[in-house]
C-alpha positions as CSV (number, residue, x, y, z in Angstrom):
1,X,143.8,37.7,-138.7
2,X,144.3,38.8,-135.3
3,X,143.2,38.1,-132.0
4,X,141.1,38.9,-129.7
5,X,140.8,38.3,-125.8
6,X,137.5,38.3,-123.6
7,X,137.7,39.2,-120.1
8,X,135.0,39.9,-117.7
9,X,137.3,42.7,-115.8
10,X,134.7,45.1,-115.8
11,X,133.1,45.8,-112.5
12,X,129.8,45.2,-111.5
13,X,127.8,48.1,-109.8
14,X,125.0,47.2,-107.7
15,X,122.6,49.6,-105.8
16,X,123.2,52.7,-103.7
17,X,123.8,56.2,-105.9
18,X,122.9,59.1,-104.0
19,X,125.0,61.9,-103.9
20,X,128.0,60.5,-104.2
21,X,127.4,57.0,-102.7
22,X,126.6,53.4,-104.1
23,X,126.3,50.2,-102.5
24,X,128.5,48.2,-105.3
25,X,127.4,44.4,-108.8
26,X,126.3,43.0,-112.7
27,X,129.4,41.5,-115.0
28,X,130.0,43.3,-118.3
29,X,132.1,40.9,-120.6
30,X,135.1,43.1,-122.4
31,X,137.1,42.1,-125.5
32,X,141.0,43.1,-126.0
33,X,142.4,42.7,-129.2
34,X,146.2,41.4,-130.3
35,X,146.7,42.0,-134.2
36,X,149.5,39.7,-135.6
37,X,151.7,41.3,-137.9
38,X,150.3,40.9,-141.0
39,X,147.1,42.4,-139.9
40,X,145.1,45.0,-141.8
41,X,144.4,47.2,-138.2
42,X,144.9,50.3,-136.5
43,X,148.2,48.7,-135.1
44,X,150.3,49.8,-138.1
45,X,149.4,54.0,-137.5
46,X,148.4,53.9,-133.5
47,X,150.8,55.5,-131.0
48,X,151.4,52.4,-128.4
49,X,150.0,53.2,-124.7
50,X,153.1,53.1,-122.0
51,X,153.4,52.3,-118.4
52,X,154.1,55.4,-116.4
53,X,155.9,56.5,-113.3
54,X,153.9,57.7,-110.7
55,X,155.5,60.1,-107.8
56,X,156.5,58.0,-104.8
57,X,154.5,57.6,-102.3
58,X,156.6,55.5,-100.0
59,X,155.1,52.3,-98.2
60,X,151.9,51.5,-97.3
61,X,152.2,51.9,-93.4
62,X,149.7,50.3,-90.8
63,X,148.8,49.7,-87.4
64,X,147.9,46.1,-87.2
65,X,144.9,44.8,-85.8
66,X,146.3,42.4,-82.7
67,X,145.2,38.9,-82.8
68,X,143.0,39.1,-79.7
69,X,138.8,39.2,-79.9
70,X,137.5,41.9,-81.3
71,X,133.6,41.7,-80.0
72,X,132.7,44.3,-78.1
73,X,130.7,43.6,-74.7
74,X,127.1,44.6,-76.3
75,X,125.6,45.6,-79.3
76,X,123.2,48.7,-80.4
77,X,121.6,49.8,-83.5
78,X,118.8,52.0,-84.2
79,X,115.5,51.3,-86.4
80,X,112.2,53.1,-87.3
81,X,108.8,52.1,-88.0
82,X,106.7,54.9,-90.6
83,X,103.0,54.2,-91.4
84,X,100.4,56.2,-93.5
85,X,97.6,55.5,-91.0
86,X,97.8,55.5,-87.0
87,X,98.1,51.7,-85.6
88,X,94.6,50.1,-83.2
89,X,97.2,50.1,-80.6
90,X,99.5,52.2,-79.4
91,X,103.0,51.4,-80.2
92,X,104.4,51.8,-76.8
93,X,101.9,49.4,-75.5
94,X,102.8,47.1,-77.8
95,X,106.4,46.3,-76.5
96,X,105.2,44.7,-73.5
97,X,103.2,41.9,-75.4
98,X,105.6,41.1,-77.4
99,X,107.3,37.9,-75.9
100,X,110.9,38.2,-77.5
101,X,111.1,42.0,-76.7
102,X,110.3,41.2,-72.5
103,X,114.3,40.9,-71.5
104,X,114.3,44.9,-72.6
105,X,113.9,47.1,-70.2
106,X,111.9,50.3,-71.4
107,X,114.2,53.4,-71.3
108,X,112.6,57.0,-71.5
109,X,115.2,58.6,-70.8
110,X,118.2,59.1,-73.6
111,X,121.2,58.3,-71.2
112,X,124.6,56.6,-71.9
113,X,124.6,52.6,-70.7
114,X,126.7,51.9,-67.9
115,X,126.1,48.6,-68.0
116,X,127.3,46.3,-71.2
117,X,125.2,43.4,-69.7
118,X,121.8,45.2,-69.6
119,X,119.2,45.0,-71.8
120,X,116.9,48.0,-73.3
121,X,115.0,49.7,-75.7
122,X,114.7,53.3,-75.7
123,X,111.8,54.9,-77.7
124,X,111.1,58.0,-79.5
125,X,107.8,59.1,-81.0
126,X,105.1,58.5,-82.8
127,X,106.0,61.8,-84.5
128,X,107.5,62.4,-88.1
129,X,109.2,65.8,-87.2
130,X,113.1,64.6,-87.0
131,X,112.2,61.5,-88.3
132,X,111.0,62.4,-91.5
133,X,111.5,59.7,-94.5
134,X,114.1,60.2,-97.3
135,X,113.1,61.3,-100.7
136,X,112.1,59.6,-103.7
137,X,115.1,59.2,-105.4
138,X,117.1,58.5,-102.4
139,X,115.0,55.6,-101.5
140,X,114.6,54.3,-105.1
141,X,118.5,53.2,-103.9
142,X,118.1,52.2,-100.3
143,X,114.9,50.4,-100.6
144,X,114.7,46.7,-99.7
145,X,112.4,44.3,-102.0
146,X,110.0,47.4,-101.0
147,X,106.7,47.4,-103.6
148,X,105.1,50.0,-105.1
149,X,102.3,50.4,-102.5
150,X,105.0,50.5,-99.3
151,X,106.6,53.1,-101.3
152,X,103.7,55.1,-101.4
153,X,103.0,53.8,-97.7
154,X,106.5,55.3,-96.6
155,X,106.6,58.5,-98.7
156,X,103.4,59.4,-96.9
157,X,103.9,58.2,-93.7
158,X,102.5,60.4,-90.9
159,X,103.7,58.9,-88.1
160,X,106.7,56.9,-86.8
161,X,108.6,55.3,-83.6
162,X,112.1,55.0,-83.6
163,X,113.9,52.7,-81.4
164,X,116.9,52.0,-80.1
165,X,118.3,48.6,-78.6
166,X,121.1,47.6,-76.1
167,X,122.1,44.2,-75.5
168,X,124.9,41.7,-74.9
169,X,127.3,40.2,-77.1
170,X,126.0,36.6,-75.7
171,X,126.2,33.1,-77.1
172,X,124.8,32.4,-80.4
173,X,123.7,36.1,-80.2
174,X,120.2,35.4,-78.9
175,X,119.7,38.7,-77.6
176,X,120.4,40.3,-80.5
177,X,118.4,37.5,-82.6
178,X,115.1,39.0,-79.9
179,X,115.5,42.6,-80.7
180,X,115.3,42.0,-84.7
181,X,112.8,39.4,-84.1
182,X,110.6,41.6,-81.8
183,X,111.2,44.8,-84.8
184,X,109.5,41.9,-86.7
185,X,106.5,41.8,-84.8
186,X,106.0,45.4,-84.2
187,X,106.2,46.2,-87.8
188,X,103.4,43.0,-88.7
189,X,101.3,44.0,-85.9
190,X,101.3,47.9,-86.9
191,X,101.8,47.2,-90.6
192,X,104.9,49.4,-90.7
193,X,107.4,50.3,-93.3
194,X,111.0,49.6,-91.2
195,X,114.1,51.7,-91.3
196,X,117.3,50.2,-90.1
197,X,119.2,53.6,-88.7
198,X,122.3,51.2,-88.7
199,X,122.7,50.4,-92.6
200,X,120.2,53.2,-93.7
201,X,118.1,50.8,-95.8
202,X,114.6,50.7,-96.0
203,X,112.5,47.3,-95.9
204,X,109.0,46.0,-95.9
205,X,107.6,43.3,-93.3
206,X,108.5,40.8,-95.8
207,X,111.9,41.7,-96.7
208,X,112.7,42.9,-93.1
209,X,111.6,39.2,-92.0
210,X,114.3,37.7,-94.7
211,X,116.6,39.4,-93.0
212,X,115.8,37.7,-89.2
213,X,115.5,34.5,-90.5
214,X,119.2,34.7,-92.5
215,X,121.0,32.6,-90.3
216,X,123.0,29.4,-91.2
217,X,124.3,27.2,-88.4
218,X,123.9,29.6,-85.9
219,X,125.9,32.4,-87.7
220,X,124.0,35.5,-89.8
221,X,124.4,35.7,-93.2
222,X,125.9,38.9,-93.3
223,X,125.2,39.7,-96.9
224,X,121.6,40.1,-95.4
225,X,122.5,42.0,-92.1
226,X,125.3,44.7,-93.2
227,X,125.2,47.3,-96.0
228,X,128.9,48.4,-98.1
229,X,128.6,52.1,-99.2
230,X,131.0,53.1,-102.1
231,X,132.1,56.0,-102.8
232,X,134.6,58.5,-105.4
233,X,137.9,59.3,-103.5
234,X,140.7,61.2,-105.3
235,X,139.7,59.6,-108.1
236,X,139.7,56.1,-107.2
237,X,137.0,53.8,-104.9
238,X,136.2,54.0,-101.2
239,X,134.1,51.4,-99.8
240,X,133.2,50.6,-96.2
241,X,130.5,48.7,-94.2
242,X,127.5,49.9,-92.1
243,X,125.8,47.6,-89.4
244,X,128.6,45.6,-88.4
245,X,128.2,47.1,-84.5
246,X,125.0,45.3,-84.7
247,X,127.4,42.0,-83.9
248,X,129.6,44.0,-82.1
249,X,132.6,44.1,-84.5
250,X,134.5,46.8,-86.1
251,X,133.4,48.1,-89.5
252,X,135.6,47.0,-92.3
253,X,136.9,49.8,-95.4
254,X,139.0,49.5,-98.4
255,X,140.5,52.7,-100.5
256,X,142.5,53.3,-103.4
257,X,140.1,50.9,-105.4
258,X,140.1,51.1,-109.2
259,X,136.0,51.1,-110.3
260,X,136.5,48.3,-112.6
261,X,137.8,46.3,-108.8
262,X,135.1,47.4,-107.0
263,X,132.8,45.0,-107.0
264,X,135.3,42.2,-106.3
265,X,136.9,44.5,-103.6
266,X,133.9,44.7,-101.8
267,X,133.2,40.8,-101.9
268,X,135.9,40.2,-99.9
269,X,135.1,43.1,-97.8
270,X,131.8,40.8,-97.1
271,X,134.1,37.9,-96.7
272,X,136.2,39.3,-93.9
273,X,133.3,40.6,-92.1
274,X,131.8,36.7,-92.7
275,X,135.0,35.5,-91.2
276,X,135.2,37.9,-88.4
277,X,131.3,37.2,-86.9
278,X,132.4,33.5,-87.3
279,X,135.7,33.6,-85.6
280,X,135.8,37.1,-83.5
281,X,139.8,37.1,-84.2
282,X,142.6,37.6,-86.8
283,X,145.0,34.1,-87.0
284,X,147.8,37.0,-86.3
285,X,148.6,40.1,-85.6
286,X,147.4,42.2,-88.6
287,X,146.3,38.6,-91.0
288,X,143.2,37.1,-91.4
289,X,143.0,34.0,-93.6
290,X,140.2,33.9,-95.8
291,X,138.9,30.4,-96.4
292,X,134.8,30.6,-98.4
293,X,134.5,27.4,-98.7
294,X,135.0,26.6,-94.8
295,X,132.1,28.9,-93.7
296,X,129.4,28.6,-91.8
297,X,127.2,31.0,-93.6
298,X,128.4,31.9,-97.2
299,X,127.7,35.5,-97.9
300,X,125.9,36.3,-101.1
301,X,128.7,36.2,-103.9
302,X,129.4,37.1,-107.6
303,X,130.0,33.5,-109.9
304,X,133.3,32.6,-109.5
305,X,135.7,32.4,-112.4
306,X,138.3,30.3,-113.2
307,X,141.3,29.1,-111.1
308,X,139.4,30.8,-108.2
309,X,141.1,29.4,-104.7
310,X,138.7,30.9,-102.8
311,X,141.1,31.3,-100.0
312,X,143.4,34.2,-99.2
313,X,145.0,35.9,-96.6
314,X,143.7,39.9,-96.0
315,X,146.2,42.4,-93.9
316,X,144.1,44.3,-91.7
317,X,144.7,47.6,-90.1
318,X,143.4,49.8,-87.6
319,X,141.9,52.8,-89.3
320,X,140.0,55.8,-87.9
321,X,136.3,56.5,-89.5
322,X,135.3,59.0,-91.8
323,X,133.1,61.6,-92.3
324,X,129.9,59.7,-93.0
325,X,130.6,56.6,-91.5
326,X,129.4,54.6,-88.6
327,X,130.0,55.9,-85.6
328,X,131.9,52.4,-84.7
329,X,135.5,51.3,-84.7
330,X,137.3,50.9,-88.1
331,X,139.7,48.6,-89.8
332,X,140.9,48.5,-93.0
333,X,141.9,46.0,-95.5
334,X,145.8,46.9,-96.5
335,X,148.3,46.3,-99.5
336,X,151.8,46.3,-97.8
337,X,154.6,47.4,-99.7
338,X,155.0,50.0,-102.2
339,X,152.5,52.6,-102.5
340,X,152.3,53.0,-106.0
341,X,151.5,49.2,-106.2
342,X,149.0,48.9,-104.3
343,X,146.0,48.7,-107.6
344,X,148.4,45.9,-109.1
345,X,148.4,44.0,-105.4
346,X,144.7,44.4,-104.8
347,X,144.0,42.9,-108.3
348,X,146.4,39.6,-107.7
349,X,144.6,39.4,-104.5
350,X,141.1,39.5,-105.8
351,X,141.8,37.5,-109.5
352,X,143.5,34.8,-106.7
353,X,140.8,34.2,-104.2
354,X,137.8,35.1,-107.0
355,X,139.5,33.8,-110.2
356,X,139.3,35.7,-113.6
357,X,138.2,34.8,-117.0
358,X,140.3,35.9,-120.0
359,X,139.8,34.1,-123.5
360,X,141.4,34.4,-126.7
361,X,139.8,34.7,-130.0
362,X,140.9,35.2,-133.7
363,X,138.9,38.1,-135.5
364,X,139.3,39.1,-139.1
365,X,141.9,42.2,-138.9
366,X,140.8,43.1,-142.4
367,X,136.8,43.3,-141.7
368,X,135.5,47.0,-142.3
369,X,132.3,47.0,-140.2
370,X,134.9,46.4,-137.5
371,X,136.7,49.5,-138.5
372,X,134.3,51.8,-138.8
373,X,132.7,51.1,-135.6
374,X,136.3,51.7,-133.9
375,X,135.8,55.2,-135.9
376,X,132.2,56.2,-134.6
377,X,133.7,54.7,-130.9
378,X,136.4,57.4,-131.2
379,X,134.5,59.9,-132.0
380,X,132.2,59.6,-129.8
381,X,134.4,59.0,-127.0
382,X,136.4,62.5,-127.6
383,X,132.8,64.3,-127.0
384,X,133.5,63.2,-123.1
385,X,136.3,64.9,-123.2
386,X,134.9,68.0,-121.2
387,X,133.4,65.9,-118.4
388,X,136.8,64.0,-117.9
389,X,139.2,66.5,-118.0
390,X,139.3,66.7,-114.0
391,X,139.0,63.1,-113.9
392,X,136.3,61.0,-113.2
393,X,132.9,62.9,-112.9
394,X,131.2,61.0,-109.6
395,X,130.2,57.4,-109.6
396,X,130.8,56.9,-114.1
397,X,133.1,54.3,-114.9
398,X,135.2,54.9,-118.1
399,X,137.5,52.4,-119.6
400,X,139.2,52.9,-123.2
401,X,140.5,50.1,-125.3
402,X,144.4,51.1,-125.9
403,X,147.2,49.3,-128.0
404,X,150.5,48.0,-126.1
405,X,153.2,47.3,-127.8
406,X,154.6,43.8,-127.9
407,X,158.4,43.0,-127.9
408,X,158.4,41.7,-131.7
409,X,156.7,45.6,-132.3
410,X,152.9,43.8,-132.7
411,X,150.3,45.6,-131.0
412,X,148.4,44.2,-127.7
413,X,145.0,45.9,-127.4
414,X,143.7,46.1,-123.6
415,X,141.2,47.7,-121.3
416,X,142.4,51.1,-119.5
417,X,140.1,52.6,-116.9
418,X,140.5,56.2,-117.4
419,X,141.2,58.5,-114.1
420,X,142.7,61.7,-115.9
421,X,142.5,63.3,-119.7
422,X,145.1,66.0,-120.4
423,X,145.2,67.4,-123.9
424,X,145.2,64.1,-125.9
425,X,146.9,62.2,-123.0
426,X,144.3,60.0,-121.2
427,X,145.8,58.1,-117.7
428,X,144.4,55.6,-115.9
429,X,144.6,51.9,-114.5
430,X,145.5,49.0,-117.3
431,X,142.8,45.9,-116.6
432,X,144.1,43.3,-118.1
433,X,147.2,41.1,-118.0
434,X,148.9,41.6,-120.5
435,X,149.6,38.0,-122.5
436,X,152.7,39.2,-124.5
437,X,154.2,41.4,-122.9
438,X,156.3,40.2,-119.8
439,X,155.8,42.4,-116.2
440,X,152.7,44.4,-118.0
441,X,149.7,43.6,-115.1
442,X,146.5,44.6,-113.9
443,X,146.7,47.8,-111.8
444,X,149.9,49.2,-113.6
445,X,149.1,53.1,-114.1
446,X,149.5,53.7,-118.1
447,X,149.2,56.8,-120.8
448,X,147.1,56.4,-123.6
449,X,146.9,58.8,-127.0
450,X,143.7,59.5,-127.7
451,X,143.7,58.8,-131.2
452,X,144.8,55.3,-130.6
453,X,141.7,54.4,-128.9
454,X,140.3,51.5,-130.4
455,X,136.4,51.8,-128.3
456,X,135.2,52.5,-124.9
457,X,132.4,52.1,-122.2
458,X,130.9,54.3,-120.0
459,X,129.6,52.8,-117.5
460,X,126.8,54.7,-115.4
461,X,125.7,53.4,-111.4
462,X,123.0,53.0,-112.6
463,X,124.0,50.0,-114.8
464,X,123.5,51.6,-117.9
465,X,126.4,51.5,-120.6
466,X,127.2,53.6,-123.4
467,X,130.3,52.2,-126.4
468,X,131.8,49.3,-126.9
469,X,129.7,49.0,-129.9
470,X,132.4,46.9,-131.2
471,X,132.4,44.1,-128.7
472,X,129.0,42.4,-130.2
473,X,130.6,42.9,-134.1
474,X,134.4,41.3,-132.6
475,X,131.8,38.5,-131.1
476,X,130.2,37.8,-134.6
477,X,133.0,37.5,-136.2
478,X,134.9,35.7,-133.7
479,X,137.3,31.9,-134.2
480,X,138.9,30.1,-131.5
């Protein structure tokens, strides 16, 4: 007999993939295996995977964000409105009868604000030209609840108004609560398709008027208000908000993510930018202490697993924006302390305030159908050899089951997610805890042979997966 563990590490990718973006979600459930001694397995000809030293990259350095309020004076962002066929009434004309948009003065003229007070809509068009809509497969990602027919209504769309608002940070944010309900009148009176410039997402009337109406005591649901773009960076994750200038805050990014973290990581993106349109201020100088459960308005969340806290506390650092993102203020979440810790300190952080799930089962080590799948996995898993040699090939998520030695010379089979292949060396980010073998944790860089690879999943933005063929045959033949 030996054992085997499931774990629902792998990382759940939800939405954008264009180019090389993604907004991050959907759990995979993993198995690791630990063959006892006696067992009939691979264990007894494998080479075990080892933890390896990484160069030294010193300490994580930061320039905390104070503990003062970090709202800006007003707000702006930017929409769109497309249609196929020209509105009864001119759009222009429009914004007069609206009664939430009457506090906006009507700008023509493009010129800075002086005034952080005032209140105003500038307005561009009806013209495509600049303002032509994005393609077909880049809106198959940004698209918001949109059906077929506002596809078709969008991709064909011969006219469009953009416009852009200026308003107060004010109590309760009414202003800004006008300009996105008077965007919801335009768009039902001139049955429009809108763009929000902000979080480059496209919505229908419908989905555009879930998004007004998603706030909870006063606060906005920001899972319904801000977009998190992910992205590949040396290897590892980058993910960062769009539309938080909207409320007048800083956007919020994270780096240095391992794929199968992702998801989580950008959850508690979403819950520091929850806490920081609730509170406006870090509880000190570069801390902000994460608390879900004493929200206002919880953000739209993965299931939580077990021995979640859901509390935390995030370091936050000033950062400055890249190319790509808004043009707003930055901060960053931060892992003080070592640099080449930082994976294994991002994961204690998330598996704390989320939780994580990691059961053990006992599997027949003798049972061939078992083996031979292993086989076919390994085979098939040194035809991605090619694509992997440079590491990870865009958005694809690869993760290889490897055995780790145990102290009394067993063999601990766990998750690696793979970010280099070198001859028959594959490296990458171990994504488990190890149960026998003392200091081994998620986030510790390892080496893995090749030939010792017991399966693996690719896993594609898209949500497809290829492998892990054994998972479903280690289920079947599963005792607790």
């Amino acid at each position: 007999m030996y054992s085997a563990r499931v774990t629902d590490k792998s990382a759940r990718f939800v939405g954008v993939a264009v180019a090389a973006f993604l907004v991050i979600g959907a759990a995979l459930v993993g198995r690791r295996l630990v063959p006892t001694a006696s067992s009939r397995t691979p264990a007894a000809t494998v080479s075990p995977a080892r933890p390896i030293e990484v160069a030294d990259a010193g300490i994580v350095a930061f320039d905390p964000v104070p503990a003062a309020p970090l709202w800006a004076k007003s707000f702006y962002f930017d929409v769109a409105l497309s249609w196929d066929e020209p509105p009864k009434e001119k759009v222009k004309a429009q914004l007069a009868s609206i009664a939430s948009l009457r506090p906006f003065s009507r700008l023509e003229n493009p010129a800075p604000a002086t005034d952080d007070k005032a209140s105003f809509v500038m307005v561009e068009g009806p013209a495509v030209g600049d303002l032509a809509p994005m393609s077909a497969a880049s809106l198959k990602y940004f698209a918001v609840e949109l059906s077929e027919a506002d596809r078709r209504a969008y991709l064909g769309a011969k006219m469009c108004a953009a416009f852009s608002f200026h308003g107060p940070i004010d109590a309760g944010f009414a202003t800004l609560r006008a300009a996105l309900n008077g965007v919801r009148e335009l768009a039902d009176n001139t049955s429009s398709i809108v763009t929000d410039g902000s979080t480059r997402q496209v919505f229908s009337r419908a989905s555009w008027a879930s998004r007004v109406d998603a706030w909870t005591n006063g606060v906005p649901k920001l899972s319904k208000h801000i977009a998190i773009h992910g992205y590949p960076n040396g290897g590892l994750i980058r993910v960062v908000t769009l539309g938080m200038a909207k409320f007048g805050l800083p956007d919020i990014a994270a780096e240095e993510i391992a794929r199968e973290q992702s998801q989580r990581m950008s959850d508690l993106v979403l819950l520091v930018a929850q806490t920081l349109v609730e509170r406006g201020k870090l509880d000190r100088a570069g801390e902000l202490e994460i608390a879900i459960d004493e929200l206002k308005a919880r953000p739209d969340l993965g299931d939580f697993a077990p021995k979640a806290t859901k509390r935390g506390v995030v370091s936050l650092g000033i950062a400055k924006p890249k190319e790509g993102d808004a043009d707003n203020r930055l901060i960053q979440i931060v892992f003080p302390g070592s640099a080449n810790g930082v994976q294994q300190r991002q994961a204690k952080l998330l598996e704390g305030i989320f939780g994580a799930r990691d059961e053990m089962v006992q599997v027949d080590g003798s049972d061939g159908e078992i083996a031979a799948a292993s086989a076919r996995a390994r085979a098939k898993l040194l035809t991605l050899k090619p694509a992997w040699s440079n590491g990870p090939p865009g958005l694809d998520d690869l993760i290889v089951k490897a055995p780790f030695q145990t102290p009394d010379g067993r063999s601990e089979w766990m998750w690696v997610e793979v970010t280099g292949w070198s001859g028959t060396k594959i490296k990458g980010i171990l994504q488990n805890d190890a149960y026998e073998i003392p200091g081994l944790v998620v986030g510790t860089h390892v080496e893995v042979e090749e030939s010792s690879i017991f399966d693996y999943m690719l896993k594609h933005p898209d949500g497809s997966i290829e492998g892990g063929e054994t998972n479903a045959l280690i289920t079947k033949g599963a005792k607790k």
